[in-house]
N, CA, C and O of each residue as an XYZ file, in Angstrom:
348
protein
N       0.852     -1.165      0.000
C       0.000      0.000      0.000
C       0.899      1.229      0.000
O       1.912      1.257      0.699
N       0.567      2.158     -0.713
C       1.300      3.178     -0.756
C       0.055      4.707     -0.990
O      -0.947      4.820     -1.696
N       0.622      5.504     -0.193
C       0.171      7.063      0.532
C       0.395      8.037     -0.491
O       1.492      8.323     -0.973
N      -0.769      8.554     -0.807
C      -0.525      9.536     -1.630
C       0.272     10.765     -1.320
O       1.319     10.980     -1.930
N      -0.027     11.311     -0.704
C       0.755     12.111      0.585
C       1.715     11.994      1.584
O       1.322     11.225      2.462
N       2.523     12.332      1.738
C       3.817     11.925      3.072
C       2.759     11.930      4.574
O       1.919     12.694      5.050
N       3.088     11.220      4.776
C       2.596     11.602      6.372
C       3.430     10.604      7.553
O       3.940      9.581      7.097
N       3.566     10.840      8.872
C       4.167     10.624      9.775
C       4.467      8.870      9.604
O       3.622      8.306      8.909
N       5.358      8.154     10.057
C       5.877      6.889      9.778
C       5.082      6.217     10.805
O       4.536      5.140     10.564
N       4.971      6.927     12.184
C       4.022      6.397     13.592
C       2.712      6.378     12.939
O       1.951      5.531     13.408
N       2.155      7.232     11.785
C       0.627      6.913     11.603
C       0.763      5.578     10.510
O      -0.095      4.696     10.543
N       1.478      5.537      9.911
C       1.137      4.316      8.647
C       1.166      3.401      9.222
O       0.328      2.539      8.960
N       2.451      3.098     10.599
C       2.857      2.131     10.946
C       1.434      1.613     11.958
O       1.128      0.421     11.959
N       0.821      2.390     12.594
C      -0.296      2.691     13.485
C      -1.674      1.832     12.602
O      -2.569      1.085     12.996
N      -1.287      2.389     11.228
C      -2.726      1.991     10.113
C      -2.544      0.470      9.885
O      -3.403     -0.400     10.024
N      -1.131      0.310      9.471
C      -0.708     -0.855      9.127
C      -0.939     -2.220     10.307
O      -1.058     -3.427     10.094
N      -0.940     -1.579     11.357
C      -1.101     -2.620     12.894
C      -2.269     -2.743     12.709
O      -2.733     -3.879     12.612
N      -2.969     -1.783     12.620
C      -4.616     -1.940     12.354
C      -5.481     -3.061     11.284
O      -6.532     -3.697     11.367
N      -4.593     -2.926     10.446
C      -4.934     -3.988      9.499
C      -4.725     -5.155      9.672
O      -5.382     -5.994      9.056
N      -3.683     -5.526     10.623
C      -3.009     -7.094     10.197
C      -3.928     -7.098     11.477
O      -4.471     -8.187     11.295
N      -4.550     -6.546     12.824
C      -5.088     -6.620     13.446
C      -6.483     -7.318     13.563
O      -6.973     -8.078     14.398
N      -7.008     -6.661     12.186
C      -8.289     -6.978     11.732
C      -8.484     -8.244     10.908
O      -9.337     -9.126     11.010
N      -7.172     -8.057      9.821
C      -6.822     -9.198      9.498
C      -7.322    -10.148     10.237
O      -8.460    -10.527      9.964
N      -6.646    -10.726     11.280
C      -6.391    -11.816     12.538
C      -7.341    -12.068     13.030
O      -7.529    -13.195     13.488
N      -8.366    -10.980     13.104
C      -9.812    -11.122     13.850
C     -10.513    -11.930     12.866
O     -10.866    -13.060     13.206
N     -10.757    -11.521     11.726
C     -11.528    -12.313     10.427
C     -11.273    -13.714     10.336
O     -12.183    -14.373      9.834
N     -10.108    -14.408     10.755
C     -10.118    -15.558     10.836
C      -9.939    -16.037     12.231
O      -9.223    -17.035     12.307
N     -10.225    -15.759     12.919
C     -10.706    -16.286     13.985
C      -9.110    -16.523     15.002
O      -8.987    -17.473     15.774
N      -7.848    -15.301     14.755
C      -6.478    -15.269     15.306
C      -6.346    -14.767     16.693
O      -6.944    -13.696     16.794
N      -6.112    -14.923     17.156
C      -5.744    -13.811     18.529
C      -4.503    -12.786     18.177
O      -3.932    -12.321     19.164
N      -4.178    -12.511     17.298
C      -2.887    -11.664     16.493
C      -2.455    -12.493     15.394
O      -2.791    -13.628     15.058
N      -1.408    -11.441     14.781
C      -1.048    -11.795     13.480
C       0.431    -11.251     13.542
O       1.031    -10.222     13.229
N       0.635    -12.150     13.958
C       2.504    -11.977     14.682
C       3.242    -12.359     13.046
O       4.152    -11.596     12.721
N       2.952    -13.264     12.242
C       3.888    -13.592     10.825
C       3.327    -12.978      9.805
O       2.386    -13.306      9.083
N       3.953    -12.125      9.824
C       4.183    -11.083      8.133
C       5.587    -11.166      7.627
O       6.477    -11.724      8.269
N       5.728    -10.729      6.731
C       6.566    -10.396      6.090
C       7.361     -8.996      6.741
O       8.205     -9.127      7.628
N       7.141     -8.219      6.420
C       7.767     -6.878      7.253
C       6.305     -6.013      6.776
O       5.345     -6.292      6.058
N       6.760     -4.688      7.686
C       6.056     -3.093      7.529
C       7.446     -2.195      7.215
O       8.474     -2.137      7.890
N       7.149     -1.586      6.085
C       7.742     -0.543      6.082
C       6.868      0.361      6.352
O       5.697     -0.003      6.460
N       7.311      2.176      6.579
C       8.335      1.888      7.565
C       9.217      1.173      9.216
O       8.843      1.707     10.261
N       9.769      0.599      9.276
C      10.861     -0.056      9.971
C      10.544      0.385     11.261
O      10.298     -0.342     12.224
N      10.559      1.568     11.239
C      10.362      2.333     13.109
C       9.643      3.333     12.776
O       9.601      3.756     11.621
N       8.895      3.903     13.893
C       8.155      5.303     13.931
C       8.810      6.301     13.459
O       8.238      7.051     12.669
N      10.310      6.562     13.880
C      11.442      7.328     13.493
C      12.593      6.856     12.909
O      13.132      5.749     12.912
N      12.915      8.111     12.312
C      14.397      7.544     11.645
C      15.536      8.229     12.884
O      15.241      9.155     13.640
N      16.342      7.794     12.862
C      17.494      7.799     13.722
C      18.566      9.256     13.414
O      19.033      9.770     12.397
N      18.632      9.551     14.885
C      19.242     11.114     14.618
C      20.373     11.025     13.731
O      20.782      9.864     13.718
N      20.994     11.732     13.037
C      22.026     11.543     11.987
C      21.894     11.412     11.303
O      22.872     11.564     10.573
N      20.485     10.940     10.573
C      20.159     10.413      9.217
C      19.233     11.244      8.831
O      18.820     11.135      7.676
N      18.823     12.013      9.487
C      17.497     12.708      8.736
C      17.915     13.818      7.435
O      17.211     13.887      6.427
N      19.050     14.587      7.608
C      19.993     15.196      6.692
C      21.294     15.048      6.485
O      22.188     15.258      7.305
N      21.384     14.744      5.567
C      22.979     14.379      5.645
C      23.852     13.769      6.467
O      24.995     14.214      6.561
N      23.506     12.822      7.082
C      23.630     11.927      8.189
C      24.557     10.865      7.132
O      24.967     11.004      5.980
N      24.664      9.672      8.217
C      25.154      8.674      8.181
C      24.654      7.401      6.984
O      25.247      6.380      6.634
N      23.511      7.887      6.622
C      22.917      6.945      6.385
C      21.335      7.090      5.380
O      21.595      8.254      5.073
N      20.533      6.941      4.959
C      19.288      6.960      4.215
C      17.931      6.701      5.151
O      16.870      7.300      4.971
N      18.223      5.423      6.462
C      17.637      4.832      7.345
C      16.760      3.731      6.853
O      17.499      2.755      6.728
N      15.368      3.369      6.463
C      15.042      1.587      6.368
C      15.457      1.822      4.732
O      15.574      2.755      3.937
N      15.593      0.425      4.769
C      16.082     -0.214      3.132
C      14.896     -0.398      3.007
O      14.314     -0.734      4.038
N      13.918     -0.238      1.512
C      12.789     -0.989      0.999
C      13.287     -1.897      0.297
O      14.001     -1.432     -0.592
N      13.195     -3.482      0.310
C      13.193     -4.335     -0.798
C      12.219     -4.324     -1.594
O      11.109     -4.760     -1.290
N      12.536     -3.782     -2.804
C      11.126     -3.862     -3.902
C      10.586     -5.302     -4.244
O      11.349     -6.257     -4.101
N       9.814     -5.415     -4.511
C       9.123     -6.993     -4.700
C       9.291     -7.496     -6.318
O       8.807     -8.462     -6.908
N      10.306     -6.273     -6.823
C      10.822     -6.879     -8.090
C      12.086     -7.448     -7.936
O      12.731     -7.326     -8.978
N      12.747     -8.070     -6.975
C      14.075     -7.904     -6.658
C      14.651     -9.113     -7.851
O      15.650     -9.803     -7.646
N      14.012     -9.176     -8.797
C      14.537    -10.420     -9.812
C      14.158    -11.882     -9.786
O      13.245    -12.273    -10.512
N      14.893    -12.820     -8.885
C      14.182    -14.079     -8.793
C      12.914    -14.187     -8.599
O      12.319    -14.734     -9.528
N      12.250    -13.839     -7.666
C      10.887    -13.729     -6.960
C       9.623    -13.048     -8.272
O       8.426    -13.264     -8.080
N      10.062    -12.297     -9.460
C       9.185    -11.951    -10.270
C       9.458    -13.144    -11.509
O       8.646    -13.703    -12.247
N      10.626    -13.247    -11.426
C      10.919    -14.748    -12.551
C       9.887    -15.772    -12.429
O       9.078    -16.164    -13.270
N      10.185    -16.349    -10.476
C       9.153    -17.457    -10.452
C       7.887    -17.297    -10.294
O       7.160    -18.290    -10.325
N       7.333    -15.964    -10.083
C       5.756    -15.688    -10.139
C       5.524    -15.365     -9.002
O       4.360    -15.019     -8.803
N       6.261    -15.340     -8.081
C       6.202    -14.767     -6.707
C       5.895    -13.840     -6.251
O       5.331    -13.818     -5.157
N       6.213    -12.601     -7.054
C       5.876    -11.560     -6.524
C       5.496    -10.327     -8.211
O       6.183    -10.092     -9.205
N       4.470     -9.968     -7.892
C       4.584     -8.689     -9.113
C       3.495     -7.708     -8.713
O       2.784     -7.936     -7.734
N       3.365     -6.687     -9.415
C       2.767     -5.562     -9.347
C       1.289     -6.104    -10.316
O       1.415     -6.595    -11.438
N       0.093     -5.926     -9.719
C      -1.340     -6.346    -10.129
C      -2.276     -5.070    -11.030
O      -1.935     -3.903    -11.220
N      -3.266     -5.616    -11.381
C      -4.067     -4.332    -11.487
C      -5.352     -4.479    -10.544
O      -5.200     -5.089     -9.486
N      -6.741     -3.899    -10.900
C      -7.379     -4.289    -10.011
C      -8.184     -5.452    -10.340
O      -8.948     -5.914     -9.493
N      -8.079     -5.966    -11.497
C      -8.114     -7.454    -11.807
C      -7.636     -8.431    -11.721
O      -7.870     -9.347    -12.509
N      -6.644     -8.534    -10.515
C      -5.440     -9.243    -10.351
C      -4.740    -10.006    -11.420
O      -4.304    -11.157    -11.459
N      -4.761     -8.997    -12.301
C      -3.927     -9.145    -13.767
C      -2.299     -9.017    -13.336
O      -2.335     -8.183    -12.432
N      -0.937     -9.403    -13.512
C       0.071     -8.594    -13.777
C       0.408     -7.576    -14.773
O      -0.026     -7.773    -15.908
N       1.241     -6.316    -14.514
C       1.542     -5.922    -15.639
C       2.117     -6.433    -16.781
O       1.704     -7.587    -16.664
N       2.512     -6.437    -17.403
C       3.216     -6.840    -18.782
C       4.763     -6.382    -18.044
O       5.503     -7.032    -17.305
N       4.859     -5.273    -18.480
C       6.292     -3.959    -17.981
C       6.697     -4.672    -16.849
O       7.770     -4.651    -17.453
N       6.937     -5.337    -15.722
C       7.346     -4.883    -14.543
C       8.420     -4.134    -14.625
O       8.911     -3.645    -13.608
């Protein structure tokens, strides 16, 4: 899922809990502890990095990372759960 707008990393991450939350409820979970990851990583990025720092702060692995779109694993949909052609 991706935000049209920037907004705070504590709210997506906040939205994102919410979901896997609800998730878990729908099938009958008491939580939903195994995902994959949330980006972003932490509420905050780490002092030093916000300008010209040390660093960029979370890595995104894109879900094109090569093997994983080869074997069908992972790709970008439409709302027909078509793949693109392009990835």
């Amino acid at each position: 899922m991706f935000f049209e707008e920037p907004l705070l990393a504590s709210v997506a991450r906040r939205f994102g809990i919410s979901l896997l939350t609800k998730g878990a409820e729908s099938v009958n979970l008491k939580n939903f502890k195994s995902y994959d990851r949330m980006l972003p990583a932490q509420d905050h990025m780490p002092e030093g990095r916000k300008s010209g720092g040390a660093g960029l702060g979370n890595l995104i692995a894109l879900p094109l990372q090569g093997q994983a779109l080869k074997l069908g694993n992972s790709a970008f949909i439409d709302k027909e759960w078509n793949s693109y052609s392009n990835q």
